[in-house]
C-alpha positions, 0 to 999 in steps of 0.5 A: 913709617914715612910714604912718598906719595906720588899726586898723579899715582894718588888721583888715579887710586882714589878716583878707582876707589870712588867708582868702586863704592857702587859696582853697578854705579856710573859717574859723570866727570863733574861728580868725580871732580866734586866728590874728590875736590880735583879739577875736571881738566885732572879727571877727564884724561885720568879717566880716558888713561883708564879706558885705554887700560880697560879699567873704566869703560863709557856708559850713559850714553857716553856721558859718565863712567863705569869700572869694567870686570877687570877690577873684579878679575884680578880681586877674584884672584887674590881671594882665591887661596883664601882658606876661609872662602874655601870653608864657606863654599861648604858652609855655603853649599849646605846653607843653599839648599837649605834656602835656595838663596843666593848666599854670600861671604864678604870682607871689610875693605878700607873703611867704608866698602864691603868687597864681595869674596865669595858666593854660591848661587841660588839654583832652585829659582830662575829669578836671583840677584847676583853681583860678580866676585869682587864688587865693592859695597858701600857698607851702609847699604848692605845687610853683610857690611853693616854686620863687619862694623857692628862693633866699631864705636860710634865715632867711627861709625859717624864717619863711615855714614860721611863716607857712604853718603850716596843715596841709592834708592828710596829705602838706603838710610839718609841720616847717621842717626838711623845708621847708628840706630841700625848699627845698634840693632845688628850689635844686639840681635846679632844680625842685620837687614838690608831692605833694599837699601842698594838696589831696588826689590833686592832684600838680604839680612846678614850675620857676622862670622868670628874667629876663635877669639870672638873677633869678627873677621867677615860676614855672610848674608842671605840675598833675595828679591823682594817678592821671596823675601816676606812671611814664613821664608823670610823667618827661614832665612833669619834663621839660616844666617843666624847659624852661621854666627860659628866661633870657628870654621872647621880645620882639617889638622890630620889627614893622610899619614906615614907609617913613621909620623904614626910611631911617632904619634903611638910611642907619645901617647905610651910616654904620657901613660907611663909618665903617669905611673902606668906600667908599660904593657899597660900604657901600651893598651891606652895608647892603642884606645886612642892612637892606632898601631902603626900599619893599622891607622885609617890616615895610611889610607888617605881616606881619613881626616881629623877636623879641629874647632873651637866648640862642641857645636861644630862637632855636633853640627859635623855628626849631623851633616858630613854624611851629605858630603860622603863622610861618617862619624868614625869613632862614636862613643855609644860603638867603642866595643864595636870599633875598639877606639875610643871615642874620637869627635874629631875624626872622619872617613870618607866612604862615599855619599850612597854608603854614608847616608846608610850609615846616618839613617840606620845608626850603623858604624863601619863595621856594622855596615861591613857586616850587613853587606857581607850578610847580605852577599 
């Protein structure tokens, strides 16, 4: 397909997208004009239309730009629906308190920028690094976009270090050589560091996050200041970020249910048992293993979820975690003569944090739970 590009509409996007590379980054007009080959007679009034906008705003004394937040609002708001982020801020919330770090979930944006997605802030230190949602990092300075192209081949690659060529601090990395060599490292480990590369004192390391077909869709680093981020916390935080490597985020496939989509649900699974030669009574008693009777199942409740993912890992990570969130492994196998239903690796039910945790600690399923407490009255 054939673009019509208009030259005023194109020197105004890529003077944007240049700023953009460093969100904290502030640039004379003579910069602009160089880095981009545009005359400084273009790029001054260009710049000034952007501040009559509140799209750039005046820094350094007045003598070089900045962009405002107003770029950062309007990328907040298109990332907001994103069911991924929505993931992370549970993935994220956990992965906190474990570390009490600044967690981050970031996207490829073009072809050299990482832009920021989401984020859960630390709340156990009052000295944390933090960057709003929606800034733009250069991706050879980052522990997350060094992550996303850890894949890509080296061609590529090559040019991806030409386009990030600014040198930010002493430690960002000078040469495509060791840029290659660090891209290498992560594609082999599984995860990257970002030794203050971007900012000084600011420390991170990243791990990739893939989809069901094992592409890399975003990645997630773990960011601290440099005194936090040594000895034995910094093996805590490897090893936090690692974790994250899923196959799939979790996905709630079921949840509330009517009275008709639960007899539709009953009378296919009484099908498939008689198609394999049962007699009706008896595909009607399998049926009811596995799917409730219509009146009878939890999803009437709007209580009850059934949550899909692409390996056990995921369950496992579920049994051992949902209770924090106020939800119980419903349906275990070593309870099916308790619970009367099979086991369901799938499905979940809210009771509340405080009942939850019981539950967890003492190995009870819902009925047993039930039980005690009417012992106890």
């Amino acid at each position: 397909m054939e673009y019509k590009i208009v030259p005023a509409a194109d020197k105004v996007v890529r003077i944007i997208e240049f700023m953009a590379q460093s969100p904290t980054g502030a640039y004379g007009v003579t910069e602009i004009a160089q880095q981009l080959g545009l005359n400084k007679g273009t790029v001054y009034p260009i710049l000034q239309t952007l501040i009559y906008h509140q799209w750039v705003e005046k820094s350094g004394g007045g003598s070089k730009y900045s962009l405002t937040n107003r770029l950062v609002g309007l990328s907040g708001n298109l990332l907001k629906g994103d069911r991924l982020i929505s993931d992370f801020m549970l993935v994220g919330a956990e992965l906190e308190r474990q570390c009490g770090e600044l967690i981050n979930l970031h996207y490829m944006y073009g072809m050299s920028t990482a832009i920021l997605a989401a984020r859960v802030l630390s709340t156990a230190h009052s000295l944390r690094v933090d960057l709003p949602v929606g800034s733009m990092i250069p991706i050879t300075a980052s522990s997350a976009g060094k992550c996303l192209v850890c894949e890509y081949d080296d061609d590529v690659l090559v040019g991806i270090f030409h386009q990030c060529a600014t040198r930010y601090t002493q430690a960002t990395i000078r040469s495509q050589e060791e840029f290659l060599e660090e891209i290498h490292t992560a594609r082999q480990q599984g995860y990257a560091f970002n030794m203050a590369e971007m900012e000084q004192g600011v420390y991170s390391v990243g791990s990739p996050i893939r989809n069901a077909q094992g592409t890399i869709i975003a990645a997630i680093n773990i960011v601290a200041p440099q005194i936090r981020f040594s000895g034995e916390h910094r093996e805590e935080l490897l090893e936090a970020a690692k974790e994250t490597n899923w196959d799939q985020l979790p996905e709630v496939v079921s949840g509330f249910r009517t009275r008709e989509k639960q007899q539709l649900l009953y009378d296919q699974k009484v099908c498939k048992y008689r198609n394999q030669g049962y007699p009706d009574r008896e595909a009607r008693e399998l049926a009811e293993q596995w799917v409730a009777l219509p009146g009878q199942s939890e999803h009437h409740t709007g209580l009850a979820v059934d949550i899909n993912g692409a390996t056990y890992d995921l369950y496992f990570w579920l049994q051992e975690n949902s209770y924090k969130y106020g939800f119980i492994f419903r349906y275990p196998g070593n309870k099916t003569e308790i619970t009367g239903v099979s086991e369901e690796v799938w499905h979940y039910r809210y009771v509340g944090v405080e009942a939850a945790t019981e539950m967890y600690e003492k190995g009870l399923c819902l009925e047993e739970y039930l039980a005690e407490r009417q012992g106890e009255e």
